[in-house]
N, CA, C and O atoms as CSV, one atom per row, in Angstrom:
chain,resi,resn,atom,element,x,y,z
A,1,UNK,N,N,-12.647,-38.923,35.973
A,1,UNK,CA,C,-12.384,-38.222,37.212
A,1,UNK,C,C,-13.694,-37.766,37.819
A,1,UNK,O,O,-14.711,-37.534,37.165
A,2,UNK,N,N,-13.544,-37.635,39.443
A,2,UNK,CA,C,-14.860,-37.395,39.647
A,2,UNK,C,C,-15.068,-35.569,39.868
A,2,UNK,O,O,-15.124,-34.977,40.945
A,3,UNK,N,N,-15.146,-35.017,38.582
A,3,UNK,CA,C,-15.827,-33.824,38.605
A,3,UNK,C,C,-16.208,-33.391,37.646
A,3,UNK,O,O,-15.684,-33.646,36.562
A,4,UNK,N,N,-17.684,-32.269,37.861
A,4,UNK,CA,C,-18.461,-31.888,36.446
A,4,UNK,C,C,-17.603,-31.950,35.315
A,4,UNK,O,O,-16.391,-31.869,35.515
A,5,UNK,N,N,-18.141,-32.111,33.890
A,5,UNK,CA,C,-17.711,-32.026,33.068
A,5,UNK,C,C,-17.373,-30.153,32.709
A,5,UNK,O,O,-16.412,-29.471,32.355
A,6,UNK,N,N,-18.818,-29.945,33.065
A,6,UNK,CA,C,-18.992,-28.319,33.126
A,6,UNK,C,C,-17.555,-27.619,33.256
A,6,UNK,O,O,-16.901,-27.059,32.376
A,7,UNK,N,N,-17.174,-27.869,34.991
A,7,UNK,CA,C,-15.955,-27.291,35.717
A,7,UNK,C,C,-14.921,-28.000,35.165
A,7,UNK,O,O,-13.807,-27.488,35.278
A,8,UNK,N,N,-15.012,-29.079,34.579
A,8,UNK,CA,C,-13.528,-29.009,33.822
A,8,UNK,C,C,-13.081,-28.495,32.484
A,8,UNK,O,O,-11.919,-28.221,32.185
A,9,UNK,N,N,-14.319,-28.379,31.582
A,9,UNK,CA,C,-14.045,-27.519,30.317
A,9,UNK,C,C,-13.340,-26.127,30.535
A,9,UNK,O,O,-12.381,-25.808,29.832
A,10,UNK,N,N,-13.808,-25.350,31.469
A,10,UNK,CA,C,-13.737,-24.065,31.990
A,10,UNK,C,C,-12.326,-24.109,32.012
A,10,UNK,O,O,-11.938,-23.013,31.609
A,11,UNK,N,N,-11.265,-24.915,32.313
A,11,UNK,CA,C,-9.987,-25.208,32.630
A,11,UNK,C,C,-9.252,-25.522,31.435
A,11,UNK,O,O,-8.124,-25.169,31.089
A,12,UNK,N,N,-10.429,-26.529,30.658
A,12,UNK,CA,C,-9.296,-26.931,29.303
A,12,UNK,C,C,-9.107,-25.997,28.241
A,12,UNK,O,O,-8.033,-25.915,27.647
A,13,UNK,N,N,-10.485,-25.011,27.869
A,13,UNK,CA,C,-10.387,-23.896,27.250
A,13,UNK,C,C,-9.006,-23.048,27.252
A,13,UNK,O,O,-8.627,-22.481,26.226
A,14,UNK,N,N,-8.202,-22.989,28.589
A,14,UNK,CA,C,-7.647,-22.143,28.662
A,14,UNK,C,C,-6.265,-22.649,28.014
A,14,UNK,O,O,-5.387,-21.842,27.708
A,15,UNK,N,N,-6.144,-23.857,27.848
A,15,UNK,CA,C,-4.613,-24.589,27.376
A,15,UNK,C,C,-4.732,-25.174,25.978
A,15,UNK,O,O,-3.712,-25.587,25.428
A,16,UNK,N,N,-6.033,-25.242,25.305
A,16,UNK,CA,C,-6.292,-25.560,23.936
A,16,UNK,C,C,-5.239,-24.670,22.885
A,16,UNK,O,O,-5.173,-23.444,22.787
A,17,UNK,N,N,-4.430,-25.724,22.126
A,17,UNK,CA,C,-3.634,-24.933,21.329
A,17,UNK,C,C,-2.049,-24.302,21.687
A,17,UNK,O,O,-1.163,-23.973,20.899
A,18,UNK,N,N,-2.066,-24.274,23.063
A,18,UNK,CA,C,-0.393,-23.991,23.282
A,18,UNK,C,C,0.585,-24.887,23.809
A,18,UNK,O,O,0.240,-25.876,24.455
A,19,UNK,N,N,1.723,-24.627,23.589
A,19,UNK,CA,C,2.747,-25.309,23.799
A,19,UNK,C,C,2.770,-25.830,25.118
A,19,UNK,O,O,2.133,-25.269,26.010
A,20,UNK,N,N,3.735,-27.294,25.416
A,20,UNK,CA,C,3.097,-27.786,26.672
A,20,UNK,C,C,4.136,-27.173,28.154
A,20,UNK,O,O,3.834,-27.629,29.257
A,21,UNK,N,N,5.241,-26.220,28.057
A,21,UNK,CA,C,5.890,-25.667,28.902
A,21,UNK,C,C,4.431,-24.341,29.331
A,21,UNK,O,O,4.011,-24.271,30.486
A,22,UNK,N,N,3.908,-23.508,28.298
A,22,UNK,CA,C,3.061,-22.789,28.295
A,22,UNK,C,C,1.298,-22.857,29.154
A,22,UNK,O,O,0.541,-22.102,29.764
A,23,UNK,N,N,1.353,-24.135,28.733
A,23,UNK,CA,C,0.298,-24.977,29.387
A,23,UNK,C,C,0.411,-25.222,30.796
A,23,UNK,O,O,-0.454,-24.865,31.597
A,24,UNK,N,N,1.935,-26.094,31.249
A,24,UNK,CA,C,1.893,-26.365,32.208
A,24,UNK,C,C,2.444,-24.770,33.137
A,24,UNK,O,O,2.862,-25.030,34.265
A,25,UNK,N,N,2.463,-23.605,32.851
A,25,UNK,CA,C,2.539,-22.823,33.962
A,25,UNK,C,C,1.280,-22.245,33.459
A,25,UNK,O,O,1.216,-21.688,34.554
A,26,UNK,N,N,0.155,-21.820,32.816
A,26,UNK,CA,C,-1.357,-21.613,32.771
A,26,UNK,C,C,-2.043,-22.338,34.152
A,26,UNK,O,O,-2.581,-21.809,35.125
A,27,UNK,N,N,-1.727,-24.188,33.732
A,27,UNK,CA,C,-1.847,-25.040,34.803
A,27,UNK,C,C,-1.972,-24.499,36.640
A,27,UNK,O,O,-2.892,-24.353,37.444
A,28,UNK,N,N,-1.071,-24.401,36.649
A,28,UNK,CA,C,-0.036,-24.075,37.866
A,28,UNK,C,C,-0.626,-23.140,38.534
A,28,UNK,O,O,-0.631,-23.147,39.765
A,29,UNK,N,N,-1.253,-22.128,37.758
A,29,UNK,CA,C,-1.333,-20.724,38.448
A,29,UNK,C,C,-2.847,-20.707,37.997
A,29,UNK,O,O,-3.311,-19.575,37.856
A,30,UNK,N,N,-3.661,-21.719,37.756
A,30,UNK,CA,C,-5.320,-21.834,37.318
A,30,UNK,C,C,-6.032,-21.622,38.686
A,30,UNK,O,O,-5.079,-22.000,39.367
A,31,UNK,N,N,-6.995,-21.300,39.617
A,31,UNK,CA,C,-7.311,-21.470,40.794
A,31,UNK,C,C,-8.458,-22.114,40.547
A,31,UNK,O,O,-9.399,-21.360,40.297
A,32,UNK,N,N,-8.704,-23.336,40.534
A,32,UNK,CA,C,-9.654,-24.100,40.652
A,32,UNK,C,C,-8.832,-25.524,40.620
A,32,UNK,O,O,-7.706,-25.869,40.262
A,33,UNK,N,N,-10.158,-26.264,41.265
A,33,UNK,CA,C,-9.491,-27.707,41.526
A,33,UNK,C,C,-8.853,-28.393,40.762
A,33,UNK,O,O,-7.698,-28.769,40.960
A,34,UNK,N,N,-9.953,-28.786,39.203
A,34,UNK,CA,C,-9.710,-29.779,38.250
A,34,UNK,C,C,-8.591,-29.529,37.499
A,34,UNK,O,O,-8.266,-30.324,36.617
A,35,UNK,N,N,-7.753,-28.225,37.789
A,35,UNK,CA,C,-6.305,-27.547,37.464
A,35,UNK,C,C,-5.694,-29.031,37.153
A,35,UNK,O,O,-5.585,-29.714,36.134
A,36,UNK,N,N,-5.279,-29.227,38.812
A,36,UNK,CA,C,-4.360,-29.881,39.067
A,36,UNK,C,C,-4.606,-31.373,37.996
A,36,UNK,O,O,-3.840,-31.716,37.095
A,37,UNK,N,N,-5.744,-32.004,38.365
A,37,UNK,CA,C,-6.070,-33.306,37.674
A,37,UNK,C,C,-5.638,-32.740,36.038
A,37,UNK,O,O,-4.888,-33.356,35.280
A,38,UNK,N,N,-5.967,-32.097,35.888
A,38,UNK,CA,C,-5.498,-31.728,33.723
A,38,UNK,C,C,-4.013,-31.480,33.516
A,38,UNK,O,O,-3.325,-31.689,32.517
A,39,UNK,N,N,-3.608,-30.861,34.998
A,39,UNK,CA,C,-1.819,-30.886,35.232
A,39,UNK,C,C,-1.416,-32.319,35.050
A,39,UNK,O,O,-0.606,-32.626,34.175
A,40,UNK,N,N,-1.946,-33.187,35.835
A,40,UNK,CA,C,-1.444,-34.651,36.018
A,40,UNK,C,C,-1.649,-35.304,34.847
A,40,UNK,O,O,-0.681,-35.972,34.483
A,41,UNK,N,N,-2.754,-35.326,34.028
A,41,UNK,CA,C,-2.886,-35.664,32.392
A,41,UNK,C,C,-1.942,-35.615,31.896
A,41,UNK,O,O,-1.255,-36.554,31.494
A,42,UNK,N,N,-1.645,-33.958,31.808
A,42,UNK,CA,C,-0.921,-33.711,30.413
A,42,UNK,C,C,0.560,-33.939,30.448
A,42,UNK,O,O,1.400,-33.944,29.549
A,43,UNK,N,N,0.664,-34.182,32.120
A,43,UNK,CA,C,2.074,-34.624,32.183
A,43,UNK,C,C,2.487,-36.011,32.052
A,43,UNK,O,O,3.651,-36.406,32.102
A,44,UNK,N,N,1.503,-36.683,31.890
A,44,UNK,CA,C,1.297,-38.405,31.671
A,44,UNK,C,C,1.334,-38.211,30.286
A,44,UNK,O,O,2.099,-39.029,29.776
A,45,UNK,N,N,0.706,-37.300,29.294
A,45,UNK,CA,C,0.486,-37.530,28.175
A,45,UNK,C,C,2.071,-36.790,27.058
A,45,UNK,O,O,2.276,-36.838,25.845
A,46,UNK,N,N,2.818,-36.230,28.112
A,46,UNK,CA,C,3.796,-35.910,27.488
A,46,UNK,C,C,4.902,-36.987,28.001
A,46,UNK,O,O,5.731,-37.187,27.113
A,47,UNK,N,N,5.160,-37.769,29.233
A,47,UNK,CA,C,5.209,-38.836,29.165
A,47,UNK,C,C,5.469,-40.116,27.966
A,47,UNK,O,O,6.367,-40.666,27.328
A,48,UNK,N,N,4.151,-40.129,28.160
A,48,UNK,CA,C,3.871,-41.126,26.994
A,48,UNK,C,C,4.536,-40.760,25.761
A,48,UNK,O,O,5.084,-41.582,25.027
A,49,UNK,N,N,4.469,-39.255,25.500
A,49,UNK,CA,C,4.941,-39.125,24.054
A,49,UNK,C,C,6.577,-39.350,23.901
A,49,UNK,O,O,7.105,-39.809,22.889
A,50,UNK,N,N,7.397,-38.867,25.307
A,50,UNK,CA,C,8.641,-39.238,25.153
A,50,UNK,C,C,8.870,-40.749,25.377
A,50,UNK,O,O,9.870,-41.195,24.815
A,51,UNK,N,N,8.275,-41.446,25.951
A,51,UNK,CA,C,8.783,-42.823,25.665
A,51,UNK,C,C,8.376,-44.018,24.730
A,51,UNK,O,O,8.937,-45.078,24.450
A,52,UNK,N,N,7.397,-43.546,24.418
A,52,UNK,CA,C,6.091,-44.520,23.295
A,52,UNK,C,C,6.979,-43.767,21.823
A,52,UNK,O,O,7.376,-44.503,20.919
A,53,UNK,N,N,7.138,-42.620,21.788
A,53,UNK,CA,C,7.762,-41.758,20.497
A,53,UNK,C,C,8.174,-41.349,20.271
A,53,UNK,O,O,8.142,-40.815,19.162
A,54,UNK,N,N,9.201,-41.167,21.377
A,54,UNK,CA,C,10.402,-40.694,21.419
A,54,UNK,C,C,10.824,-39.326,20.522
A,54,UNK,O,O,11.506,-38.980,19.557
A,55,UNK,N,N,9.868,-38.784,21.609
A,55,UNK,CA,C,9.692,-36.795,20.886
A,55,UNK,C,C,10.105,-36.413,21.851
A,55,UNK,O,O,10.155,-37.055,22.900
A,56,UNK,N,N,10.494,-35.243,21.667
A,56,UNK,CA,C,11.519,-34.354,22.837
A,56,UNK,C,C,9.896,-33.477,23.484
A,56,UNK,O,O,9.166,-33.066,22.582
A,57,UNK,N,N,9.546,-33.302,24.532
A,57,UNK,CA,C,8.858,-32.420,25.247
A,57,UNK,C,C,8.752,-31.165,24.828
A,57,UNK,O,O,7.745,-30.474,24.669
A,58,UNK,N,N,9.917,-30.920,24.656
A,58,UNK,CA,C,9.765,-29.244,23.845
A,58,UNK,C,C,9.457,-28.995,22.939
A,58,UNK,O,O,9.284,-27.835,22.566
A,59,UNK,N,N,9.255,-30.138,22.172
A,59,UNK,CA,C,8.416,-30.159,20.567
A,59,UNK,C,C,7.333,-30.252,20.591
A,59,UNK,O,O,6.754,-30.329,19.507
A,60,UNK,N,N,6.607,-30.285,21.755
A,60,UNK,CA,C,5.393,-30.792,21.484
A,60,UNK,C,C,4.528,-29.579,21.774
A,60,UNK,O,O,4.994,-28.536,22.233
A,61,UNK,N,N,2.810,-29.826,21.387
A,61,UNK,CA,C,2.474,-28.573,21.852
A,61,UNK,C,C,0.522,-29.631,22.356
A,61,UNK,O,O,0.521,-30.857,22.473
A,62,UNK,N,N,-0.641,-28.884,22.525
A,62,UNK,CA,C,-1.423,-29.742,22.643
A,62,UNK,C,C,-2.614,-29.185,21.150
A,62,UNK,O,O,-3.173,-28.120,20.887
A,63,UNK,N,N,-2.582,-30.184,20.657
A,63,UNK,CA,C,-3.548,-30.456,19.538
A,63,UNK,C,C,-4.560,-30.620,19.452
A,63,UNK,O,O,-5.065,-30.217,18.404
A,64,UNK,N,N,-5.421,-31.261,20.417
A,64,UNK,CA,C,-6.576,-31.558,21.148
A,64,UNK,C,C,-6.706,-31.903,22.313
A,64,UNK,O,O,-5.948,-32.580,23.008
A,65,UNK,N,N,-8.110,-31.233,22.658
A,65,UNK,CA,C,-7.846,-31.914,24.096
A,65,UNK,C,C,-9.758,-31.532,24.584
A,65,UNK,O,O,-10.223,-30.403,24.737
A,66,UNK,N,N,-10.366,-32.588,24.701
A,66,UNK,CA,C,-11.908,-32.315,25.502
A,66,UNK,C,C,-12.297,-33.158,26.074
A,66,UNK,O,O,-11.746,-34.250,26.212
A,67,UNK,N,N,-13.377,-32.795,26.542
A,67,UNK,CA,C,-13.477,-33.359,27.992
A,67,UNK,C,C,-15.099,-34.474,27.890
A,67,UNK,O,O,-16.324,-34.419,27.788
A,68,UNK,N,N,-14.726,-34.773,27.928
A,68,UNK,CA,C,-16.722,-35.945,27.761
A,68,UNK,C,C,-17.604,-36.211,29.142
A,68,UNK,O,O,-17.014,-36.370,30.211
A,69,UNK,N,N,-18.694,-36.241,29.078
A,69,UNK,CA,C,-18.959,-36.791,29.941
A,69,UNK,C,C,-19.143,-38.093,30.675
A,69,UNK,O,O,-20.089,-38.699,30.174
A,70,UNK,N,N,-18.464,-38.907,31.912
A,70,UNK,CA,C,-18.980,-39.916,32.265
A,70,UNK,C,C,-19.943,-40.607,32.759
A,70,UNK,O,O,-21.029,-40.097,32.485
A,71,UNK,N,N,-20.025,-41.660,33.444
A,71,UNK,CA,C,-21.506,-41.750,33.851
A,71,UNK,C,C,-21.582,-41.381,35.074
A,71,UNK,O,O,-20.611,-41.276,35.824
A,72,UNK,N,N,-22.779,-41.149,35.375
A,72,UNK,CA,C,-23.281,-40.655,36.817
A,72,UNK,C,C,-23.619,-41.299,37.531
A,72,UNK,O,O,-24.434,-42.159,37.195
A,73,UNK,N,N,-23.277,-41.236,38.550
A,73,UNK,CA,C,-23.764,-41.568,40.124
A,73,UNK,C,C,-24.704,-41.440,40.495
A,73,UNK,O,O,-24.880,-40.233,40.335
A,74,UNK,N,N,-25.653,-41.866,40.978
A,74,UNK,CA,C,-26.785,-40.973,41.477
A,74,UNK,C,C,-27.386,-41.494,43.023
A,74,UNK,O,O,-27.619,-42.669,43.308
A,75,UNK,N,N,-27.552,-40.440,43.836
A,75,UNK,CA,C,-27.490,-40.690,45.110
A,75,UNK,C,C,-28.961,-40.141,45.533
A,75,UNK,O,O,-29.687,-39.839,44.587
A,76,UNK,N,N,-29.512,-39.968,46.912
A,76,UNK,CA,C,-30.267,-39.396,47.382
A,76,UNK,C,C,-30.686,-39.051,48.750
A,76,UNK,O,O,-30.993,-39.764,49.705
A,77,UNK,N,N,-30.621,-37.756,48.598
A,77,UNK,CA,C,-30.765,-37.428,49.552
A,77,UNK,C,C,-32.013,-36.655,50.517
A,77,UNK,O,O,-32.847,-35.866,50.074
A,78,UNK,N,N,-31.865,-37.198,52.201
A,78,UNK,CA,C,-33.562,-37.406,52.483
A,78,UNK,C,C,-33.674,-35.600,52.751
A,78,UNK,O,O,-32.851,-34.759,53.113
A,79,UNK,N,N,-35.311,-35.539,52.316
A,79,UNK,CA,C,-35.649,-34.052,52.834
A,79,UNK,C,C,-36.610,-34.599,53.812
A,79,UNK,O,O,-36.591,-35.767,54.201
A,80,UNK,N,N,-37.532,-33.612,54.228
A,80,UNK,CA,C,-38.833,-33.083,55.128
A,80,UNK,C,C,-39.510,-33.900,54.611
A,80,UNK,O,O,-39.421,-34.054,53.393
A,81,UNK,N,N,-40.707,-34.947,55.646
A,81,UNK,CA,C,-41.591,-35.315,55.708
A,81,UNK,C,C,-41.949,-36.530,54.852
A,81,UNK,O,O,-42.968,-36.873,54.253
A,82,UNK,N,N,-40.269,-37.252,55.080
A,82,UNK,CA,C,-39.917,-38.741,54.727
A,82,UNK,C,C,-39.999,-38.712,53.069
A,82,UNK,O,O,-40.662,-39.597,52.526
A,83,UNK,N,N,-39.359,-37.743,52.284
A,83,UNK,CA,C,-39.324,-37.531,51.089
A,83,UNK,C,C,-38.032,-37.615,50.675
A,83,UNK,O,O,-37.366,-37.589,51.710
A,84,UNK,N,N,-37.189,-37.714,49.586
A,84,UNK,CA,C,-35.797,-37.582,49.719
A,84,UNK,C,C,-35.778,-37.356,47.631
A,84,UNK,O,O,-36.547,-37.809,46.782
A,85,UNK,N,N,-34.504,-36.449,47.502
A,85,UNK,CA,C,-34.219,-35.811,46.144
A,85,UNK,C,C,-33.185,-36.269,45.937
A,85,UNK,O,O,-32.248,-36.301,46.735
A,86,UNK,N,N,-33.205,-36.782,44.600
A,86,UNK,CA,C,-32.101,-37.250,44.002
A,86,UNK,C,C,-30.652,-36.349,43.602
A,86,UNK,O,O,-30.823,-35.274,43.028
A,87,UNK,N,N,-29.634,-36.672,43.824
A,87,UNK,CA,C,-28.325,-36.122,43.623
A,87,UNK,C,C,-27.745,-36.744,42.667
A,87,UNK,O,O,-27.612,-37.952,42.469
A,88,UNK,N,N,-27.233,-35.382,41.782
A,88,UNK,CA,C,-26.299,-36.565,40.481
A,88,UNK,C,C,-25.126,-36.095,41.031
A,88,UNK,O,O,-25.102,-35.155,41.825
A,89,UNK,N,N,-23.723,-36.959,40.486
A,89,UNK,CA,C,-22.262,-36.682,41.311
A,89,UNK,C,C,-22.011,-37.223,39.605
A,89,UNK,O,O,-22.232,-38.334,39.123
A,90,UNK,N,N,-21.386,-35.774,38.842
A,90,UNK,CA,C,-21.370,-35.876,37.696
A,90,UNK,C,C,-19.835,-36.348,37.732
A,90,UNK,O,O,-19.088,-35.879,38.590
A,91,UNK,N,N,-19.205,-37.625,36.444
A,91,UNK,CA,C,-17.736,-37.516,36.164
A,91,UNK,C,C,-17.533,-37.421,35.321
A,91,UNK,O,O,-18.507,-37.414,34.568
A,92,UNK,N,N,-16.193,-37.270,34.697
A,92,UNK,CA,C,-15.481,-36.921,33.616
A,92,UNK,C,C,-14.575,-37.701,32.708
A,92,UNK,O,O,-13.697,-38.276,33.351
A,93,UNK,N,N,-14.512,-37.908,31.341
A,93,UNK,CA,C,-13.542,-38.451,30.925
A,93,UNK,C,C,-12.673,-37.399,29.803
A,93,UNK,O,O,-13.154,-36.824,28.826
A,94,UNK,N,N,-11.240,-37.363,30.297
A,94,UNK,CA,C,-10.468,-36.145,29.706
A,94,UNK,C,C,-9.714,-37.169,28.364
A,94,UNK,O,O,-9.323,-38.336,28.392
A,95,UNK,N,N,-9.728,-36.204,27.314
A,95,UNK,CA,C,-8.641,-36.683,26.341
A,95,UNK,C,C,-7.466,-35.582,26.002
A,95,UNK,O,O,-7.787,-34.399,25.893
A,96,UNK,N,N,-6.547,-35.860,25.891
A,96,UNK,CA,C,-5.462,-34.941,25.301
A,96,UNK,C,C,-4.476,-35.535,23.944
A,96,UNK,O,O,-3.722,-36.505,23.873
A,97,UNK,N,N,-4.800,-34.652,23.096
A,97,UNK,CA,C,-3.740,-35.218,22.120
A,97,UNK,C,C,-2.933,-34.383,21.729
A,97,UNK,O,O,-3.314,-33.217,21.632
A,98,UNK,N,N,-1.475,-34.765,21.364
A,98,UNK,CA,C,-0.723,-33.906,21.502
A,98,UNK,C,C,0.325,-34.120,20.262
A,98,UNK,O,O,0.522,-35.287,19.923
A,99,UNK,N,N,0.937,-33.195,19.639
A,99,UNK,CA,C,1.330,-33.041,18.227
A,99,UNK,C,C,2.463,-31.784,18.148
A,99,UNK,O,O,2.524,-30.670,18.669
A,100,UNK,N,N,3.222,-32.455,17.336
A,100,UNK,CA,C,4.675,-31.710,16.872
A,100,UNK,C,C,4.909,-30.188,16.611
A,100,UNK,O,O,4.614,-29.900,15.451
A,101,UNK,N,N,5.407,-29.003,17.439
A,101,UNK,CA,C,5.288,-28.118,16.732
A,101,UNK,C,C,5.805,-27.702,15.323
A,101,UNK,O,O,6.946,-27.943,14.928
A,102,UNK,N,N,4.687,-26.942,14.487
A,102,UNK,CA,C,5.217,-26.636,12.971
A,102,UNK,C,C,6.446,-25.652,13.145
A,102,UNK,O,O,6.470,-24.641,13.846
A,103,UNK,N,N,7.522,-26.197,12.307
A,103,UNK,CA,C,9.203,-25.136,12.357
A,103,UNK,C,C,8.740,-24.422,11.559
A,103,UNK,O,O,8.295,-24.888,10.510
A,104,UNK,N,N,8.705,-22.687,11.907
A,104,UNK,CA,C,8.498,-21.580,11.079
A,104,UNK,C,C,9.818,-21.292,10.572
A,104,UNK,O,O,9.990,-20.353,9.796
């Protein structure tokens, strides 16, 4: 995805470890952008788990989940006196893994 890795950790921190009904209203009510994109993940990745494994959603919780960095872009842009500074346009690659809650 195209945004810092930085600004998206800041987001995943906050859903590491809880259940994914729990997650997705953390999600919801996050005010920053890359919210939404880790919303759209984890709802692909619970997805996947009900039809690839046929686990009920409510069992599930998130087990892992970080963020890597991708490669960069790099652009440039002109300054004063026919000089120009390079711009990085950092992206992201998200993982989520997701695992059964333990029955207490």
């Amino acid at each position: 995805m195209r945004t810092a890795p930085r600004k998206v950790r800041l987001v995943v921190d906050h859903i590491r470890g809880k259940s994914v009904d729990e997650a997705r209203a953390i999600l919801a009510h996050t005010p920053r952008g890359a919210a939404t994109d880790v919303l759209k993940l984890l709802n692909s990745a619970v997805a996947n788990a009900e039809n690839n494994h046929e686990l009920l959603a409510d069992e599930l919780k998130i087990g892992k989940v970080f963020v890597d960095e991708g490669p960069t872009i790099k652009r440039y842009r002109p300054r004063a006196l026919g000089r120009a500074t390079p711009i990085h346009k950092r992206t992201s690659h998200m993982t989520v893994v997701l695992t059964a809650k333990e029955l207490s």
